[in-house]
C-alpha positions in Angstrom: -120.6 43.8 -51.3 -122.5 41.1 -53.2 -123.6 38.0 -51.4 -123.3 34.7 -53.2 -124.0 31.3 -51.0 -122.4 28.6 -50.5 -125.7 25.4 -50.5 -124.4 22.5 -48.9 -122.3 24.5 -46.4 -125.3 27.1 -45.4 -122.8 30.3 -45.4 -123.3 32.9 -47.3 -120.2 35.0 -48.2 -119.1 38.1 -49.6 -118.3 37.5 -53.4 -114.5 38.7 -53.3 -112.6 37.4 -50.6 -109.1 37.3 -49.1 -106.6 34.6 -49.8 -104.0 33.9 -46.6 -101.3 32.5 -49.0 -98.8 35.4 -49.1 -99.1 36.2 -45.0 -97.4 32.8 -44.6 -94.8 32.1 -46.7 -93.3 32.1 -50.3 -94.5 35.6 -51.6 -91.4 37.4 -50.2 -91.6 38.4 -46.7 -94.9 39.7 -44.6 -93.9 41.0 -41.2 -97.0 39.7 -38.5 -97.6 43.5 -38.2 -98.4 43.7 -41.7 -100.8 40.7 -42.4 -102.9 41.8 -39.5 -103.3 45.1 -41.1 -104.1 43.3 -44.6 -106.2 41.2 -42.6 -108.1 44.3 -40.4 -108.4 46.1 -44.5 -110.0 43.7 -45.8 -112.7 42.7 -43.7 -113.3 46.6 -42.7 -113.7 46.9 -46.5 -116.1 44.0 -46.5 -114.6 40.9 -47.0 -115.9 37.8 -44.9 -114.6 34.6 -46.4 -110.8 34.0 -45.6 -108.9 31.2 -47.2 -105.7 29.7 -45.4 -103.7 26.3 -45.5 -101.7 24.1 -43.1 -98.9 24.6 -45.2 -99.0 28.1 -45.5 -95.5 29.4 -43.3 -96.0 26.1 -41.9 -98.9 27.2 -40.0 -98.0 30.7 -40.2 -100.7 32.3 -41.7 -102.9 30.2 -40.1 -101.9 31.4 -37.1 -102.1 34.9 -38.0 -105.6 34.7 -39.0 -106.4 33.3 -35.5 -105.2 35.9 -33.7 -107.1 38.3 -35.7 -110.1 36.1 -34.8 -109.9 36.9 -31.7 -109.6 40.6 -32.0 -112.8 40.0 -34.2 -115.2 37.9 -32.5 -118.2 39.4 -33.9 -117.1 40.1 -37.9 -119.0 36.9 -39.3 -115.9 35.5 -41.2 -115.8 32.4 -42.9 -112.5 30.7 -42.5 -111.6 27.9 -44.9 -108.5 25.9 -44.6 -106.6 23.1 -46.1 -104.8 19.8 -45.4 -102.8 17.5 -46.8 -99.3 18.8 -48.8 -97.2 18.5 -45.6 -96.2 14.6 -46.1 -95.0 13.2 -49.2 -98.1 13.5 -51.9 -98.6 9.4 -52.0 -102.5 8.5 -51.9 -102.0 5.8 -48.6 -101.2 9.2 -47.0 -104.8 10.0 -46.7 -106.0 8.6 -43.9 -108.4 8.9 -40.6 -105.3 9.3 -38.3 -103.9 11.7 -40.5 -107.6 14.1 -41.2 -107.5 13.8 -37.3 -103.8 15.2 -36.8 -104.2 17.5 -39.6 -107.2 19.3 -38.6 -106.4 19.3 -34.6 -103.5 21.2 -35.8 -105.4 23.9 -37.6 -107.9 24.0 -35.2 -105.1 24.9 -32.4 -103.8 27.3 -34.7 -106.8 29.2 -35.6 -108.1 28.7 -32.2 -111.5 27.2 -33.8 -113.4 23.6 -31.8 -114.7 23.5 -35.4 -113.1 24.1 -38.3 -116.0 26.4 -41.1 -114.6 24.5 -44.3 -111.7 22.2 -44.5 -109.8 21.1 -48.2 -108.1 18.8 -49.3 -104.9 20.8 -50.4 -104.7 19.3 -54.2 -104.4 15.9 -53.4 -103.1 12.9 -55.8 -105.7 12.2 -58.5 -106.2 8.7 -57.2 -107.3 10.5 -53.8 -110.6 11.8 -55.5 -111.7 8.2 -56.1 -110.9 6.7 -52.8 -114.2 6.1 -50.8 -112.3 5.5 -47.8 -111.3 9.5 -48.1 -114.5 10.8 -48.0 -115.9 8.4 -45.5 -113.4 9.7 -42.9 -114.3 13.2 -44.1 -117.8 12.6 -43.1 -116.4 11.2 -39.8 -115.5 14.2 -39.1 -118.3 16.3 -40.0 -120.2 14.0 -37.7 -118.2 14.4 -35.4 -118.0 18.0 -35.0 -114.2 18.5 -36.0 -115.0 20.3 -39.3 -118.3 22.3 -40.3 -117.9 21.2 -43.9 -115.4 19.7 -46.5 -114.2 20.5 -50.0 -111.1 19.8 -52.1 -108.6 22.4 -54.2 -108.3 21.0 -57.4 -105.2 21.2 -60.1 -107.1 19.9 -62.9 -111.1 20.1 -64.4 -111.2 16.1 -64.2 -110.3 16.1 -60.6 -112.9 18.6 -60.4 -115.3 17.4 -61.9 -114.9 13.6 -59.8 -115.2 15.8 -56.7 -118.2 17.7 -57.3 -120.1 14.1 -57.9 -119.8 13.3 -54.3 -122.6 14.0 -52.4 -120.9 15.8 -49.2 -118.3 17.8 -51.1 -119.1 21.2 -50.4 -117.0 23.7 -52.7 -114.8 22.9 -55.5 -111.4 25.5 -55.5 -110.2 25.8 -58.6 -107.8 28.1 -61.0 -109.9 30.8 -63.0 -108.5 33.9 -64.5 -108.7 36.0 -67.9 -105.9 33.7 -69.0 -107.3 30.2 -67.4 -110.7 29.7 -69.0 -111.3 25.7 -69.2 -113.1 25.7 -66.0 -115.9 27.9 -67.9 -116.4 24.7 -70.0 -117.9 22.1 -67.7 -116.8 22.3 -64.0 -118.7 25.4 -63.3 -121.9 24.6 -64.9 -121.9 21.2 -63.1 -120.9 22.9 -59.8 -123.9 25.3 -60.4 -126.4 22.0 -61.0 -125.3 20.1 -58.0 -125.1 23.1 -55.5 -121.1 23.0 -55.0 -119.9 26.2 -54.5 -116.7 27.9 -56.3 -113.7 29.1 -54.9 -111.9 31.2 -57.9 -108.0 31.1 -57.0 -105.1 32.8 -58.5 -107.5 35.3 -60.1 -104.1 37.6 -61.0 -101.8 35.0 -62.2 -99.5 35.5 -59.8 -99.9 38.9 -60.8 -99.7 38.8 -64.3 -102.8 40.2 -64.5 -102.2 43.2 -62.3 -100.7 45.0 -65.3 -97.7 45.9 -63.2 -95.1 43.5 -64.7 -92.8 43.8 -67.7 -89.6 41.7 -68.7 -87.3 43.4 -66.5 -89.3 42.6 -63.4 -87.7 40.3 -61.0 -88.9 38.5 -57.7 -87.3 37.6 -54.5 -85.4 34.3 -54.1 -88.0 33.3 -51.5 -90.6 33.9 -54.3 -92.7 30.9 -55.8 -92.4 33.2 -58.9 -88.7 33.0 -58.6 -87.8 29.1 -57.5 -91.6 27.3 -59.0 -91.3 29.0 -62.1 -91.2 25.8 -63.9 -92.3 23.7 -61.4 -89.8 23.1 -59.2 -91.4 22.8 -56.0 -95.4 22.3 -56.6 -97.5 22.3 -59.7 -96.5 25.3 -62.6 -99.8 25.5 -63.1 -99.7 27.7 -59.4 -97.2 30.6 -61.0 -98.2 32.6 -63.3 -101.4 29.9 -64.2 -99.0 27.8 -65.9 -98.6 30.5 -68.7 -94.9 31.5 -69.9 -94.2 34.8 -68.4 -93.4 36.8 -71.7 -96.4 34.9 -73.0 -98.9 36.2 -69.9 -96.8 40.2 -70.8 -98.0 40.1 -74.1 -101.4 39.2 -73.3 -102.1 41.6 -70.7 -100.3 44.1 -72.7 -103.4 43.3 -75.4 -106.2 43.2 -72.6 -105.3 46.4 -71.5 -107.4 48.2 -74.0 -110.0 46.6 -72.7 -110.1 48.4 -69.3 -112.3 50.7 -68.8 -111.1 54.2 -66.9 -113.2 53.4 -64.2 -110.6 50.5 -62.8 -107.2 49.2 -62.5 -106.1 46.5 -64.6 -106.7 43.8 -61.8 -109.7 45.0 -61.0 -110.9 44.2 -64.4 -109.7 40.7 -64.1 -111.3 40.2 -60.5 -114.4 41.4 -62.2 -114.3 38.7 -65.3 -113.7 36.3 -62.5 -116.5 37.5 -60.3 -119.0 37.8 -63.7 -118.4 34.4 -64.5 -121.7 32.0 -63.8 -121.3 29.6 -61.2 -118.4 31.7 -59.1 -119.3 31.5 -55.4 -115.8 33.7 -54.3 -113.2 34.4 -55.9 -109.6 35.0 -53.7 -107.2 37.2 -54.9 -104.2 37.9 -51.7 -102.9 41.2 -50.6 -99.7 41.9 -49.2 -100.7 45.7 -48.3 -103.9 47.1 -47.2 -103.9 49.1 -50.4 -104.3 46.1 -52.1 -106.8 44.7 -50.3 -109.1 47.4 -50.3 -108.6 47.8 -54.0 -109.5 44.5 -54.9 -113.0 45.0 -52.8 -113.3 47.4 -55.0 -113.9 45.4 -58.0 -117.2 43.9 -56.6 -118.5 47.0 -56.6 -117.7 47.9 -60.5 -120.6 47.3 -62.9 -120.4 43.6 -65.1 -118.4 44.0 -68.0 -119.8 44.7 -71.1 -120.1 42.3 -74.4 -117.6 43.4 -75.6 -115.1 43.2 -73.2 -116.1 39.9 -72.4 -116.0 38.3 -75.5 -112.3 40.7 -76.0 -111.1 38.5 -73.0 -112.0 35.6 -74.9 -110.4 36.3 -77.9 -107.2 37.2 -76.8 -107.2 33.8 -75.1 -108.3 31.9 -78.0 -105.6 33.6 -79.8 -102.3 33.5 -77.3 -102.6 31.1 -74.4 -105.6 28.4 -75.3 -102.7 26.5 -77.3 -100.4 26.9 -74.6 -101.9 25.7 -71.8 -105.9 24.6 -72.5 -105.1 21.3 -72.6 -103.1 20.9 -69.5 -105.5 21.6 -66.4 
């Protein structure tokens, strides 16, 4: 698989990898038996960089992904967390005592004395302006608890404030075929300050799969289901923020555009991943299937011209005045 490097954490990682989302919680249920076969899938297919939360089952997945550490000493993995969206999301919330409680507790869970790459788990806008925050984050570099830091980002401003601090080490941010405002700005001045990407929700959910029409339905315990308007965390998270018959009628008009030598969301990992300034990009798997198809995708020539500047069109045309102005 391509290599694509991280600079101010000094890793190097494949350029597609696994996001730990869906082996903790609100993706339907994952038995522990199946996540550590996702988990085994993917790295055997060549995946190195996992991504995981706190908040993911509670410290589920987490959890899972320590265990499979340990059956895996020797794979090379990257493991980046996050911290911060189990209190209530107040900006006095993000303190030294907290970082310290927070990250012991992922550090017992993933069985790691140092953590690779701790975010901040979309924190309040004020937080990205708060010296204070990144002053303990530094503590804790010093210190040993954490290798590195970064934040995961809602919108380009917060993004954008972020990657102008001198120790923040990756930016994580939404990016798919139907979420292109990060192409404007926050991945050129990533690139120029040596912040690396983390591309998230590359399948909207997946939207972008190609296996959805308007008689699909999802599990009460579902983010797709109960966030669908943002009930519970930002819309922006389901489906990118795009209305559901919306996101159907653009893939439906993408899907042209695919060539015979890949799967619908292989073509959208590979616009992700042929985007300038993408370090990784994370799309999850609840099957080994899928997580040794999307490996796959790294391996698929860039797209074309033409299908590049296709995605863009459609975009222009159907979601850019839905959503462009949002995020």
């Amino acid at each position: 698989m391509e290599q694509r490097t991280f600079p101010r954490l000094g890793r190097t990682v494949g350029v597609v990898g696994l996001g730990a989302w869906q082996l903790g919680a609100d993706w339907g249920t994952v038995t522990e038996d199946d996540a550590m076969a996702v988990l085994s899938a993917a790295v055997d297919a060549g995946v190195t960089f996992l991504d995981t939360a706190d908040v993911y089952g509670d410290g589920r997945s987490e959890q899972l992904i320590g265990r499979f550490l340990r059956t895996r000493p020797d794979a090379g993995l990257t493991v980046a967390t996050k911290m911060g969206r189990r209190v209530e999301q107040r900006p006095e919330a993000y303190t030294m005592a907290h970082f310290r409680e927070w990250t012991d507790r992922s550090r017992a869970n993933l069985g790691m004395d140092t953590l690779d790459l701790v975010q901040l788990h979309c924190p309040p806008t004020a937080v990205f302006a708060d010296d204070a925050v990144f002053d303990a984050l530094d503590t804790l570099v010093a210190e040993g608890a954490i290798g590195a830091y970064g934040v995961s980002v809602e919108t380009c401003d917060q993004a954008l404030t972020a990657i102008a601090r001198p120790g923040v080490a990756s930016v994580q941010i939404i990016l798919n075929a139907l979420r292109h405002k990060p192409l404007e700005r926050v991945l050129p001045a990533a690139a120029a300050a040596g912040v690396g990407i983390i591309a998230r929700v590359p399948l909207a959910s997946g939207l972008l799969s190609g296996r959805y029409d308007e008689h699909t339905t999802f599990g009460p315990d579902d983010h797709r289901t109960y966030n669908r308007h943002g009930e519970s965390f930002d819309v922006g998270e389901t489906f990118s923020g795009v209305d559901f018959e919306l996101g159907l009628a653009a893939v439906r008009r993408l899907a042209p555009l695919v060539g015979p030598e890949s799967s619908m969301a292989q073509f959208a990992l590979r616009w992700v991943v042929d985007q300038p300034g993408v370090t990784v990009v994370i799309p999850g798997a609840r099957n080994t299937e899928q997580a040794r198809r999307n490996v796959e995708a790294a391996a698929l020539p860039p797209l074309s011209a033409k299908q590049l500047d296709g995605v863009r069109d459609i975009y222009d045309e159907l979601i850019r005045p839905q959503i462009h102005n949002r995020w």
